[in-house]
C-alpha positions as CSV (number, residue, x, y, z in Angstrom):
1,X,-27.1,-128.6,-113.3
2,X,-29.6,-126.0,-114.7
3,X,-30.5,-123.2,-113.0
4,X,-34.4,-121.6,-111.6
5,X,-33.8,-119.1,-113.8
6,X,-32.5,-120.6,-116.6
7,X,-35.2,-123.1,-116.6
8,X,-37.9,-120.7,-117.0
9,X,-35.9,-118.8,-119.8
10,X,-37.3,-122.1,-121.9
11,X,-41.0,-121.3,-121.2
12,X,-43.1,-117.7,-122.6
13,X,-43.3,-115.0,-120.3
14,X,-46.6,-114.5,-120.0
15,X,-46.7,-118.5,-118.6
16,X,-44.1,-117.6,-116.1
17,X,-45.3,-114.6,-115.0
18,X,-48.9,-116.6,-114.5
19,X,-47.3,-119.4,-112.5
20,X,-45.2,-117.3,-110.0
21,X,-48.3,-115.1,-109.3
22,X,-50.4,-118.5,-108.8
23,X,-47.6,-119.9,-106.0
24,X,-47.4,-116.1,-104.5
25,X,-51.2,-116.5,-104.2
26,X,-50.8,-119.8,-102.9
27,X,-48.1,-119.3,-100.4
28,X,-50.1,-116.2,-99.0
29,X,-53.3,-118.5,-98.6
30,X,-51.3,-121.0,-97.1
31,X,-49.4,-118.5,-94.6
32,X,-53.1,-116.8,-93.4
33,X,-54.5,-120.4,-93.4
34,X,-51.7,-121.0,-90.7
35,X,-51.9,-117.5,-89.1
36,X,-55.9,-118.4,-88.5
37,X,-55.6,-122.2,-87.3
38,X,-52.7,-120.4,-84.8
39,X,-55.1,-117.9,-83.4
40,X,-58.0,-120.4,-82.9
41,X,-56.1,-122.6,-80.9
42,X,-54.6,-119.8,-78.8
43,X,-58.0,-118.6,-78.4
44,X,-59.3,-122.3,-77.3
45,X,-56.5,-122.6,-75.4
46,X,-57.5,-119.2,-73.0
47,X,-61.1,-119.6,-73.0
48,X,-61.0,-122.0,-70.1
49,X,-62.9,-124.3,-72.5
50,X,-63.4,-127.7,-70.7
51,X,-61.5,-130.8,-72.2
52,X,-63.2,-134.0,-70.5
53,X,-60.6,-136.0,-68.1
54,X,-60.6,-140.0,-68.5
55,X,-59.6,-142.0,-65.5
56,X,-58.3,-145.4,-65.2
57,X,-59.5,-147.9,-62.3
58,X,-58.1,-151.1,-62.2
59,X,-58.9,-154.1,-60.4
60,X,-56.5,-155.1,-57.8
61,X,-55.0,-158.3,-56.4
62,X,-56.2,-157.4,-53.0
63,X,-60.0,-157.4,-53.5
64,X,-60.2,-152.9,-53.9
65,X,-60.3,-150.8,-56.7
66,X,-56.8,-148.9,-57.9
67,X,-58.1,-145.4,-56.8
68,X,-61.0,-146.0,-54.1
69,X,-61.8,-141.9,-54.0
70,X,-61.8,-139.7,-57.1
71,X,-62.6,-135.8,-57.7
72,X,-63.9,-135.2,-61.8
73,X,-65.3,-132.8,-63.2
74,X,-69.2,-132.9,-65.6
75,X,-68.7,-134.6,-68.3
76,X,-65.4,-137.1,-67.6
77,X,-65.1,-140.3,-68.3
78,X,-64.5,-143.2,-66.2
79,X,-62.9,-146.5,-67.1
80,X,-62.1,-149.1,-64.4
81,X,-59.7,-152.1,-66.4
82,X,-59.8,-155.7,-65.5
83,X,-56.5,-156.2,-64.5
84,X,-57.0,-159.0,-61.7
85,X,-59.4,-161.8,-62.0
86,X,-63.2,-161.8,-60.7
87,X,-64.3,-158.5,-60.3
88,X,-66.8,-155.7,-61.8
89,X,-68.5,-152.8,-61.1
90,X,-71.9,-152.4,-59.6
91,X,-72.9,-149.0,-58.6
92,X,-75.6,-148.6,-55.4
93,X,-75.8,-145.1,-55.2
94,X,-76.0,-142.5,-57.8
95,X,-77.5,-138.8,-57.3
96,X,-80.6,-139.1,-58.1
97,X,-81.2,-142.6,-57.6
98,X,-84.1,-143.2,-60.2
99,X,-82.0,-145.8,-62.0
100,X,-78.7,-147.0,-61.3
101,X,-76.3,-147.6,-64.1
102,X,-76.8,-151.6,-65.2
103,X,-73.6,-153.3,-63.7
104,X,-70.5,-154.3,-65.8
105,X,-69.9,-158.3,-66.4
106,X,-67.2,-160.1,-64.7
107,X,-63.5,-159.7,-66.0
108,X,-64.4,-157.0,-68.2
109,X,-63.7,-153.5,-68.9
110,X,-66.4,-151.0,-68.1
111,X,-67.0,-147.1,-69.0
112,X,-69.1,-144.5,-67.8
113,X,-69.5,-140.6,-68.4
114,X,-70.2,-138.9,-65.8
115,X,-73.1,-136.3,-66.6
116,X,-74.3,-135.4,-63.4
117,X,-72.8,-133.6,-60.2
118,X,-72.9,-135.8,-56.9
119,X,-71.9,-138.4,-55.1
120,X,-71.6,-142.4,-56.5
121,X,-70.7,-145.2,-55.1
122,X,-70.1,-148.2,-57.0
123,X,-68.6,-151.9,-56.0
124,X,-67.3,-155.5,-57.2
125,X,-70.6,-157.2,-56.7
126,X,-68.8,-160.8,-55.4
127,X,-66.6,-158.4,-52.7
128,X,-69.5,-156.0,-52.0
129,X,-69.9,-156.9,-48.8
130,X,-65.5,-157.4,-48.0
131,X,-65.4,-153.3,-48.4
132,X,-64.7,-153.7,-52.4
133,X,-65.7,-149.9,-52.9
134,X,-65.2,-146.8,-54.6
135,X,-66.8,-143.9,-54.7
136,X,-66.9,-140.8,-57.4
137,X,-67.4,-136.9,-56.4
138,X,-68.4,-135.4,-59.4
139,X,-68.1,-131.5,-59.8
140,X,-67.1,-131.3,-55.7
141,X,-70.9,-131.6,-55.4
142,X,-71.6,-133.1,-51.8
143,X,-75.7,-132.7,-52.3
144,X,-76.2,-136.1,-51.8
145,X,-73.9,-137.4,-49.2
146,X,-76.3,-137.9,-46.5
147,X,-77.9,-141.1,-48.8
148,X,-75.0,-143.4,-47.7
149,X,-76.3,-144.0,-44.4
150,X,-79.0,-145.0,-46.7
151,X,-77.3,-147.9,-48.1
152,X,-77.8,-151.3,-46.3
153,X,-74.3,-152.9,-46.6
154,X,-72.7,-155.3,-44.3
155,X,-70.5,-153.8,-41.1
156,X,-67.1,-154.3,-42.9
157,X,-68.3,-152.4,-46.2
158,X,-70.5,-150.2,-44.0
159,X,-67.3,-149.3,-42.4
160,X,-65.1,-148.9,-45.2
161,X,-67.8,-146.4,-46.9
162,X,-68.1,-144.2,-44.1
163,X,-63.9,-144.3,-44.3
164,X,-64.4,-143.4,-48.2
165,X,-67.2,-140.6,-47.5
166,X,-65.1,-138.7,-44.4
167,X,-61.7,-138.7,-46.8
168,X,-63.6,-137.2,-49.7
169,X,-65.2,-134.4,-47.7
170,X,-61.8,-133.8,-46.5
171,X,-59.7,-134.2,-49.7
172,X,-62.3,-131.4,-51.2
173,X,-62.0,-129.1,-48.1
174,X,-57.8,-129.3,-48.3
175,X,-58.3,-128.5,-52.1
């Protein structure tokens, strides 16, 4: 077996020389390019920067949703899976109200990011009216919570929304 040094002993100095300075440089680049990518993600890490949250919904054997009350934050994505046969998502309250988000299709996965803080309720459109609800508190923003009494539902779902509204309001005031 030949040695480092006895390997370069075959080549002209100057060529050696050349090459060793060329990996120093490179090592020292790479080493600072490591040093750098080290600090920013410290940095990002501190700031407090926001990383958007995805939950997962799924349908249930028993005619409800997974996780009927959730707490996000601006920006987080939702995403309620199809797990149990003949359900979707139908939302009847939003905060503003202008337009509502257009309803998912039957036995199919369905997404949403949430851009703006409030209240939304949303439903399986064949078990609206069994209490099939959920509803969304996005940024602990309450603003609109009075516009449930708004929505014309029948006395079982009625019921189980004002159930949904009262245990938001107090998971947020325990938080």
């Amino acid at each position: 077996m030949i040695s480092v040094s006895e390997f370069f002993t075959n080549f002209p100095e100057p060529f050696v020389k050349a090459l060793v300075t060329e990996m120093k440089i490179k090592f020292v680049s790479i080493k600072q390019l490591l040093i750098y990518l080290c600090f920013c993600v410290t940095v990002f890490a501190s700031s407090g920067a926001a990383v958007a949250k995805v939950t997962k919904i799924e349908f249930t054997e028993f005619d409800t949703y997974s996780l009927e009350i959730i707490h996000i934050d601006v920006g987080d994505t939702v995403e309620w899976l199809p797990t149990n046969e003949g359900h979707n998502v139908e939302f009847i309250m939003t905060p503003t109200m202008v337009s509502l988000p257009e309803k998912s299709k039957i036995d199919e996965p369905y997404s949403m990011i949430f851009q703006e803080a409030g209240i939304y309720v949303y439903g399986c459109t064949p078990h609206l009216n069994t209490g099939m609800l959920g509803l969304i508190v996005v940024g602990n923003d309450f603003h609109n919570i009075e516009d449930i009494d708004k929505i014309k539902l029948s006395l079982v779902a009625n019921s189980v929304l004002k159930r949904l509204a009262k245990k938001a309001k107090s998971q947020f005031k325990s938080d």
